[in-house]
C-alpha positions in Angstrom: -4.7 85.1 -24.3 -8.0 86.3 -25.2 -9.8 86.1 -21.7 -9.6 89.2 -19.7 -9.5 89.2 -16.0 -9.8 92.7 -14.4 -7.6 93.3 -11.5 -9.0 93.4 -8.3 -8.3 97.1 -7.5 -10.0 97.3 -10.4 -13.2 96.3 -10.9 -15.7 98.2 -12.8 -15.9 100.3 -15.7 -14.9 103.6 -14.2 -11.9 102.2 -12.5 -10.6 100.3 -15.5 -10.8 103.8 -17.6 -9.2 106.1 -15.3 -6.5 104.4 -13.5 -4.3 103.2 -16.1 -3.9 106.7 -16.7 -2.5 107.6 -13.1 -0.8 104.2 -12.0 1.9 104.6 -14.5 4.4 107.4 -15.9 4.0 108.9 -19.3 7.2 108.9 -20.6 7.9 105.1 -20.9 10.2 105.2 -23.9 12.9 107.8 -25.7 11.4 108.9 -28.8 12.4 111.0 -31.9 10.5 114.1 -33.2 9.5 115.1 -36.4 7.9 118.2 -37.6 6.3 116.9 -41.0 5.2 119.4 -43.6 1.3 118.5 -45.1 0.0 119.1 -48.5 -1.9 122.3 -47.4 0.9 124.4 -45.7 0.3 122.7 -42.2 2.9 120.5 -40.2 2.0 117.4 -38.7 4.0 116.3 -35.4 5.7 112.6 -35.5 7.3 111.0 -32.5 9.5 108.2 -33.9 10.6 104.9 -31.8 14.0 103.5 -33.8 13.8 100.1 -34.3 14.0 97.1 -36.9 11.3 94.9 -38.8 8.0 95.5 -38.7 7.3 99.6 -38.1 4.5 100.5 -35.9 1.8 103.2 -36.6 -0.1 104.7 -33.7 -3.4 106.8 -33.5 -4.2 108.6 -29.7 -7.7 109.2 -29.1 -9.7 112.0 -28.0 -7.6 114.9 -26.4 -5.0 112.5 -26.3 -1.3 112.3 -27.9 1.8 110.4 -28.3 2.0 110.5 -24.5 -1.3 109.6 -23.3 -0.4 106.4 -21.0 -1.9 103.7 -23.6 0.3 104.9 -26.4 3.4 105.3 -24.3 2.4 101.7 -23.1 2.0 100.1 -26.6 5.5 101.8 -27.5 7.3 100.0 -24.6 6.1 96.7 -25.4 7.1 97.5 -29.2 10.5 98.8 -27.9 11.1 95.5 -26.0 10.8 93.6 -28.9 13.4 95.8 -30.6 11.1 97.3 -33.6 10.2 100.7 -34.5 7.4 103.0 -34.8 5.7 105.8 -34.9 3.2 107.5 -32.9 0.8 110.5 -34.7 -0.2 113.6 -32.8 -2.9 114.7 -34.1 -3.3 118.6 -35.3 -4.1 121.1 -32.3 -2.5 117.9 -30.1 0.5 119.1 -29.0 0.6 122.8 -30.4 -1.8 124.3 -32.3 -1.6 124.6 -35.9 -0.9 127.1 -38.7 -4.1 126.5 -40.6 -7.9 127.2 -39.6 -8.7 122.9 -39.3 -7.9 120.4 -36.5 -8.8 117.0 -36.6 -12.0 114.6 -35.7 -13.3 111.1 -35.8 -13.7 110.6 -39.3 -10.4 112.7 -40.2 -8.7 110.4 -42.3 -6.8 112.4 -44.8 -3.4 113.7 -42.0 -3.2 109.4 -41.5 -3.1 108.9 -44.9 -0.5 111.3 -45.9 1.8 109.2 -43.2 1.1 106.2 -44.1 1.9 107.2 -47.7 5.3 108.8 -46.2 6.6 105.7 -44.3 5.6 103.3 -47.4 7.8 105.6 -49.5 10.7 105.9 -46.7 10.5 102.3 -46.3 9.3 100.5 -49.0 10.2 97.2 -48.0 9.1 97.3 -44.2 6.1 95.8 -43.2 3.5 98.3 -41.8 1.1 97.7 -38.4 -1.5 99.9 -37.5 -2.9 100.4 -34.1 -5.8 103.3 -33.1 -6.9 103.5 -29.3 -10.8 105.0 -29.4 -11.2 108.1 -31.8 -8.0 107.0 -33.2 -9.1 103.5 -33.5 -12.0 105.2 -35.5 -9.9 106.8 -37.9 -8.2 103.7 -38.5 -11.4 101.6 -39.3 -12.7 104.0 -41.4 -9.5 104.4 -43.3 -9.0 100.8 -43.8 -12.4 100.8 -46.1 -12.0 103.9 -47.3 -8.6 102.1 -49.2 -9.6 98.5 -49.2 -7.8 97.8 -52.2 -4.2 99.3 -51.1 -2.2 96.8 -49.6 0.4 99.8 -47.4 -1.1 98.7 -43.9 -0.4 94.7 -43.5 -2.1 94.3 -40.5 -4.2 96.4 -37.9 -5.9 96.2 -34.5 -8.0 98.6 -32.2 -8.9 99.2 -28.6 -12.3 100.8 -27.5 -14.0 101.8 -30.6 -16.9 104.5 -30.8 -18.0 102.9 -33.9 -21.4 104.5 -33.8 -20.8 108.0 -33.1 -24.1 109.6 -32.3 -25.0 106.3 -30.1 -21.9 107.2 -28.2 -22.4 110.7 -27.9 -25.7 110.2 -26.5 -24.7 107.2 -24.3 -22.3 109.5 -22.6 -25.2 112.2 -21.5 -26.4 109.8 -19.0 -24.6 108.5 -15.7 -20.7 109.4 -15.1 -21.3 110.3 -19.4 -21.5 114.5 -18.4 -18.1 114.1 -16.5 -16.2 113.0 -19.1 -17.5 115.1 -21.4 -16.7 118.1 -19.0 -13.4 117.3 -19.0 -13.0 117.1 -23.0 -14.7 119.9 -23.5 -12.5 122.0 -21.5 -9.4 121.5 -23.6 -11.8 121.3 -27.2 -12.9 124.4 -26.4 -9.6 126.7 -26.4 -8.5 125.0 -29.2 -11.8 126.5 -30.7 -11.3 129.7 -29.3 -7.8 130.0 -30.4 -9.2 128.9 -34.1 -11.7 131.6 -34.2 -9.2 134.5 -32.5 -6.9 134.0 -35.6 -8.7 132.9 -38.2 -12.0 135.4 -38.4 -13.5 134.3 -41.5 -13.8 130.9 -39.9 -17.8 131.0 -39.1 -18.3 129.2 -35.6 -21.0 129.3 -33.2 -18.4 130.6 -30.1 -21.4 131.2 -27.6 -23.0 128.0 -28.3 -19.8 125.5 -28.1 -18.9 127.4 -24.7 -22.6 126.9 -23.4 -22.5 123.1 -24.8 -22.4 120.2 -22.1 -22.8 117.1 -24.3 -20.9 116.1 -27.3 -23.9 116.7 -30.0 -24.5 120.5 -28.8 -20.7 121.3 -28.7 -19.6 119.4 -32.3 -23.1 121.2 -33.6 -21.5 124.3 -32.9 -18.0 123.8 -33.4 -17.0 120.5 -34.7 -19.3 120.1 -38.0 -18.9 123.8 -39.2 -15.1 124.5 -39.0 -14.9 120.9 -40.9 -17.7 121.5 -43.8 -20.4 119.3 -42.0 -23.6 120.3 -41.8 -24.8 119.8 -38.2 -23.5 117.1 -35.8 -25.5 114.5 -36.8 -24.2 115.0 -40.2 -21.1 114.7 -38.9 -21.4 111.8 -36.8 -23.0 109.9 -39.9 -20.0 110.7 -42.2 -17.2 109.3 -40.0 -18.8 106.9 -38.0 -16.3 103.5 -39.1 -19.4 101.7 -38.6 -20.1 102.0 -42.2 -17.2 101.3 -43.8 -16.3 97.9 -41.3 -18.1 95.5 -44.3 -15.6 97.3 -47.0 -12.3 96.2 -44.9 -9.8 93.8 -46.4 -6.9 94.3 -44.3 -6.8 91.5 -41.3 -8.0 93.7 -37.9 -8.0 92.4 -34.2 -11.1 94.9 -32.5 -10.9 94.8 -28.9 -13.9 96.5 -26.9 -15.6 95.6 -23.9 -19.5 95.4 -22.4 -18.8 97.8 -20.0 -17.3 100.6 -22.1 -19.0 103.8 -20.5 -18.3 105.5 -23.6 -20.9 103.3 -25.7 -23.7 101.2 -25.2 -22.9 97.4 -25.3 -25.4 97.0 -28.3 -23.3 98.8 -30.9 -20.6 96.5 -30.1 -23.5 93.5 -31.7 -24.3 95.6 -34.6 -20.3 96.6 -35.8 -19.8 92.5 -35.6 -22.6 91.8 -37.2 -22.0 94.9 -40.7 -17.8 94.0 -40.6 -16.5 91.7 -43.0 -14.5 88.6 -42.0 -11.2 90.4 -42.8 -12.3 91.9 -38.9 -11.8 90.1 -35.7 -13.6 91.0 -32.8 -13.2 90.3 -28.9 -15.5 91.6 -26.8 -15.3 90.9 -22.9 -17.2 91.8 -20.0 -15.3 94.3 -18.3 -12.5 96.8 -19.1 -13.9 100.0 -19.6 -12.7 102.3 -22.3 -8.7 101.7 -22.8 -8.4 99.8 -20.0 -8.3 96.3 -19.4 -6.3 96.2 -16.3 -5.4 93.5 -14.8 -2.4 91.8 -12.2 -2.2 91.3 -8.6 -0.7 94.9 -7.4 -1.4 98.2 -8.4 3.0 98.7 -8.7 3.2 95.5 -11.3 -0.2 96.3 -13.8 -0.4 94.1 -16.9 -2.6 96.2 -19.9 -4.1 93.1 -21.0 -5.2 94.8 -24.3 -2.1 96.5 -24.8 0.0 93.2 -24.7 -2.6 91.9 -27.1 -2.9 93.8 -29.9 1.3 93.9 -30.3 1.6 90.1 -30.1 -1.9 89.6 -32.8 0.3 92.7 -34.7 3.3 90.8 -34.9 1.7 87.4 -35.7 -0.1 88.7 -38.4 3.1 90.5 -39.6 5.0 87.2 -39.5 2.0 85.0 -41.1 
């Protein structure tokens, strides 16, 4: 199950990122919520899937949360095979938060406190891990940030930015600004709202509402509300392409060629600086979370999707 053929409504990179976002629902499975209270006075939102065995963890990615169509379909695959998980929404992700501090790339400490929750609910059920994009970031960079802990058994990804600042200038060029246009849109009133209540916070307002591109907007915003210095600071402190050669834990990485959120040559170098504890497929085509493929647009199979919880479950099982 590791070749990938793109469906032929389709084809191309574009396609394969944007339509499994409209060709399906968002609410695919029931879930449970849970406000959890953080270390520093903050709540973290939980959406829980009840199950047995193995439990699931899931990251979103950028903008994204526990009902952004990749996560919603990971959690009904999961769901048909009766086990349980639980899907993170990162801060400022589905209501903003009490403290001046959201979350980014290399944000690692909000997963950890989780993962250090579920191991103590459930000390005896095996833990799988699974970040889409940013989320997959986090995840990477988490796993060698903790390569001696044993509380995540197994762990897989989908469309990693593994070099941030290669990414972020990838996207200036071609469809790139368009994307970015429509992050920025939502990253920006969660900055705004951040500086209207919390006015000691310093932020560069008129600069992250001018920025079109990634660099000029987390150079404004981003790095200083989280103690970076400037963006590129930023991106070279949670890019999980440095900690991929520190990883222990067995990890499936999916990405493909076409990705037209990163050029196909960072795809070489993360292969080549990850240890052999990391597995990586790399297709052609599939875009960024994508990887559509089937014969109708009404009966979709998410290749990528179906992938990473069958390599989760056999990895669980091994």
């Amino acid at each position: 199950m590791t070749d990938f053929t793109p469906a032929w409504f389709a084809r191309g990179p574009h396609a394969q990122t944007i339509l499994g976002r409209l060709l399906r629902p968002w609410r695919q499975v029931r879930l449970e919520r849970e406000f959890l209270e953080t270390p520093d006075g903050d709540e973290l939102v939980l959406d829980h899937l009840p199950g047995k065995g193995t439990h699931f963890l899931l990251l979103h990615g950028l903008e994204g949360s526990s009902a952004s169509s990749y996560i919603q379909g990971v959690l009904s695959i999961i769901a048909k095979k009766g086990c349980s998980a639980t899907a993170i929404n990162f801060r400022s992700c589905v209501r903003m938060n009490r403290q001046p501090r959201l979350y980014h790339s290399g944000e690692t400490t909000d997963f950890d406190f989780v993962v250090r929750t579920l191991r103590a609910r459930m000390p005896s059920t095996p833990l799988a891990a699974f970040g889409a994009s940013l989320g997959g970031n986090i995840l990477l960079k988490w796993l060698g940030e903790h390569p001696d802990e044993a509380l995540v058994t197994a762990a897989a990804t989908v469309s990693v930015p593994y070099d941030l600042a290669a990414g972020a200038r990838y996207l200036e060029r071609g469809a790139g600004p368009l994307y970015v246009a429509r992050f920025l849109r939502t990253m920006n009133k969660k900055f705004q709202h951040v500086a209207a209540h919390f006015p000691e916070v310093r932020l560069d307002l008129p600069g992250a509402s001018r920025a079109r591109t990634f660099f000029e907007f987390d150079d404004a915003a981003t790095a200083p509300l989280h103690g970076f210095k400037d963006a590129a600071d930023y991106y070279a402190r949670s890019s999980s392409l440095a900690y991929l050669g520190r990883i222990r834990t067995p990890v499936l990485c999916i990405s493909a060629e076409d990705d037209p959120f990163l050029p196909p040559e960072v795809l070489e170098r993360a292969r080549a600086a990850a240890s052999p504890a990391v597995q990586f497929i790399i297709t052609r085509c599939g875009g960024h979370v994508g990887f559509i493929s089937g014969r109708a647009p009404w009966s979709c199979v998410y290749w990528a999707e179906e992938l990473v919880v069958d390599w989760l479950t056999a990895n669980i099982a091994a």
